[in-house]
C-alpha positions as CSV (number, residue, x, y, z in Angstrom):
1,X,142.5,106.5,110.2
2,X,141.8,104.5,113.4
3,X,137.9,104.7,114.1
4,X,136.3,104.9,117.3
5,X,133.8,102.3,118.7
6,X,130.3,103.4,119.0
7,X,130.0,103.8,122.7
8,X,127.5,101.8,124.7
9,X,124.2,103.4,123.9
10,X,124.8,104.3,120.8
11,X,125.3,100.5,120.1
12,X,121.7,99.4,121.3
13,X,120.7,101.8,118.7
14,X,122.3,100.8,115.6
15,X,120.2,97.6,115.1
16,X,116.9,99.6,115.2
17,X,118.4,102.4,112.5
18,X,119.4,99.9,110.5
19,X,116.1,98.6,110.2
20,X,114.3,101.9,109.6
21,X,116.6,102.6,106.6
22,X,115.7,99.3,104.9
23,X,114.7,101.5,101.6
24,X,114.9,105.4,102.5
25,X,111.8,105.9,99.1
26,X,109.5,103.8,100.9
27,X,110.5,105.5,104.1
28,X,109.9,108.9,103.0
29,X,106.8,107.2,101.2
30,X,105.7,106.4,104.7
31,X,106.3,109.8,106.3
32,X,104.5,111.8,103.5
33,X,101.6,109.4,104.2
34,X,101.1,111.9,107.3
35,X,100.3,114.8,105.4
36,X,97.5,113.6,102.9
37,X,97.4,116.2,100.5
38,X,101.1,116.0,99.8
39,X,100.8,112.6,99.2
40,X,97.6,113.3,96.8
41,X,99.8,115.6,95.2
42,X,102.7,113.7,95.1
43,X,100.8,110.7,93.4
44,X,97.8,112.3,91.2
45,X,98.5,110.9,87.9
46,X,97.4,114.3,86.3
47,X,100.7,116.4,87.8
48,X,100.4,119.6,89.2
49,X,100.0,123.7,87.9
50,X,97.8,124.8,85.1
51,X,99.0,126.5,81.3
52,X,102.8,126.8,81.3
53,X,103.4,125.8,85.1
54,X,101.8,122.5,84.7
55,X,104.1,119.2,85.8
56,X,103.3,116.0,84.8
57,X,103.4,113.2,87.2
58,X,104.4,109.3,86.5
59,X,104.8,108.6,90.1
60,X,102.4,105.7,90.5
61,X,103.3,104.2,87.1
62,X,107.1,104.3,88.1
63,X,106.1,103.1,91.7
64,X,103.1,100.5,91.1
65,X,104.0,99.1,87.6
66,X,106.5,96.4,86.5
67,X,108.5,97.0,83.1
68,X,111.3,99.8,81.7
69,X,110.0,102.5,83.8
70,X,109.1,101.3,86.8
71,X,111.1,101.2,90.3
72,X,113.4,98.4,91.1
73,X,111.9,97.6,94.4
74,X,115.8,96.4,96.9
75,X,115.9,92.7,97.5
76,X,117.6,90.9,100.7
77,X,120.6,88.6,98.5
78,X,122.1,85.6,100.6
79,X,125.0,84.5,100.0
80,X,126.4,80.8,101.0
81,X,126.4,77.6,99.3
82,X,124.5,79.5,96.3
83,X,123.0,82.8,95.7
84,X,119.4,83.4,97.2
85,X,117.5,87.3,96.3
86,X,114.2,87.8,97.4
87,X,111.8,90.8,97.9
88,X,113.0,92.5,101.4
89,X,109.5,91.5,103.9
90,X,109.6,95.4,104.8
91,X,109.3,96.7,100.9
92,X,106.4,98.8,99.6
93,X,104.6,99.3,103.6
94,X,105.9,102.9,103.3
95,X,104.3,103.1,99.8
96,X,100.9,101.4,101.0
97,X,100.2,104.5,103.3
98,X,100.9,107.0,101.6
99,X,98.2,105.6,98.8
100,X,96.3,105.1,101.4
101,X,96.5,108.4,102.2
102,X,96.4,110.1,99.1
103,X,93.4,108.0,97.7
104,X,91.6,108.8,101.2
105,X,92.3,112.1,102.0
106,X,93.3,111.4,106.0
107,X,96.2,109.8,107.3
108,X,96.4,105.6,107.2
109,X,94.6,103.7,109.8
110,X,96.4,102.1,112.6
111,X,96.2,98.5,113.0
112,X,92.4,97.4,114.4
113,X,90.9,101.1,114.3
114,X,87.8,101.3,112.3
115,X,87.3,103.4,109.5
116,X,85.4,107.1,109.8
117,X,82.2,107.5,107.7
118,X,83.4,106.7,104.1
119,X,84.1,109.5,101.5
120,X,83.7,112.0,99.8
121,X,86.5,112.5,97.6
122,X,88.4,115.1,96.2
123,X,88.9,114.3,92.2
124,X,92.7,114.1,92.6
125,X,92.0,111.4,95.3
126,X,89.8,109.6,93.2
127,X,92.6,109.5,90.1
128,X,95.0,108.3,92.6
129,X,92.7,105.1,93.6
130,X,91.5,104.7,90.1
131,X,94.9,105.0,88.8
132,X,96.3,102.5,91.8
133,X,93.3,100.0,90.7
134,X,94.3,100.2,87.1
135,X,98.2,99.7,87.1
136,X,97.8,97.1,89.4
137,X,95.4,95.1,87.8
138,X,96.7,95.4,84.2
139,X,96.3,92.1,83.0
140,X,96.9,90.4,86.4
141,X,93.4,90.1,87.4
142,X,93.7,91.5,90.6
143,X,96.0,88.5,91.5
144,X,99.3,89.8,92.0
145,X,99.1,92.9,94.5
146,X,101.8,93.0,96.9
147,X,101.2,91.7,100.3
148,X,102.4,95.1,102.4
149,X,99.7,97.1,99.7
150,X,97.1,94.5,100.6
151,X,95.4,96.3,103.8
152,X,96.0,99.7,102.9
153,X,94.2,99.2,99.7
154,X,91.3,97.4,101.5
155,X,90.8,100.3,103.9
156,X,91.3,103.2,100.7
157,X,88.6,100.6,99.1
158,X,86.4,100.6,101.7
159,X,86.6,104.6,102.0
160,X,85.1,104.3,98.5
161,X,81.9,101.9,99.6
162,X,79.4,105.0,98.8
163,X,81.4,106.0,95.6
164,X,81.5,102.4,94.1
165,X,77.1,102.2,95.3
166,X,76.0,105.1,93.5
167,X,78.4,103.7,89.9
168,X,76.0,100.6,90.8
């Protein structure tokens, strides 16, 4: 099987594909971050239906926590005079907006735009930030949250300044 060359300007394309399909679960993370209540949905720790329809729902555990049942984020492995892995830079943005989304209730902001008037919350959005806010800090003190989950879990934070004032 003898296969063609890409032509010309299909070429000048392949580099920026490549890049968007880094990690097609964060990707799709990203897109459902668009539609907020299917992200909610898709991440509310307490599943979906009622009686005998009811789903659970492990997604943030498998997502946000380390261990036996939790995703095996890719890594970038170089290879040369030894063998080099680390954590791909691009890992886990997809995943920061849609719990931005979901714990929010409106899609992520864009880089520099202020946040609208905080709240209120839907419970399902609330078990999704509490949820977030507990697997991530269990036992880590709040010290090990991944960079690309840093600034979408300071703006679904911030959307929660009135909620966190009236606990006070």
């Amino acid at each position: 099987d003898v296969q063609e060359r890409p032509s010309a300007a299909n070429r000048r394309e392949l580099p920026r594909i490549a890049r968007m399909m880094t990690d097609a679960v964060d990707g799709i993370l990203g897109v459902m971050s668009k539609n907020p209540d299917a992200a909610t949905a898709f991440l509310d720790p307490d599943g979906n239906g009622t009686g005998a329809d009811h789903v659970g729902n492990d997604h943030l555990k498998y997502l946000l926590g380390s261990g036996e049942d939790s995703r095996e984020w890719p890594k970038n492995t170089i290879t040369g005079f030894g063998v080099t892995s680390f954590d791909d830079p691009t890992s886990k943005m997809g995943l920061g907006l849609a719990l931005e989304a979901a714990a929010t209730g409106h899609e992520p902001l864009q880089e520099g735009e202020p946040g609208g008037k905080p709240g209120p919350h839907t419970a399902a959005q609330a078990r999704v930030m509490q949820d977030t806010i507990e697997i991530l800090d269990d036992g880590a003190g709040g010290d090990k949250v991944d960079a690309n989950l840093r600034k979408p879990l300071g703006h679904a934070m911030a959307d929660y300044v009135v909620d966190n004032h009236n606990i006070l």
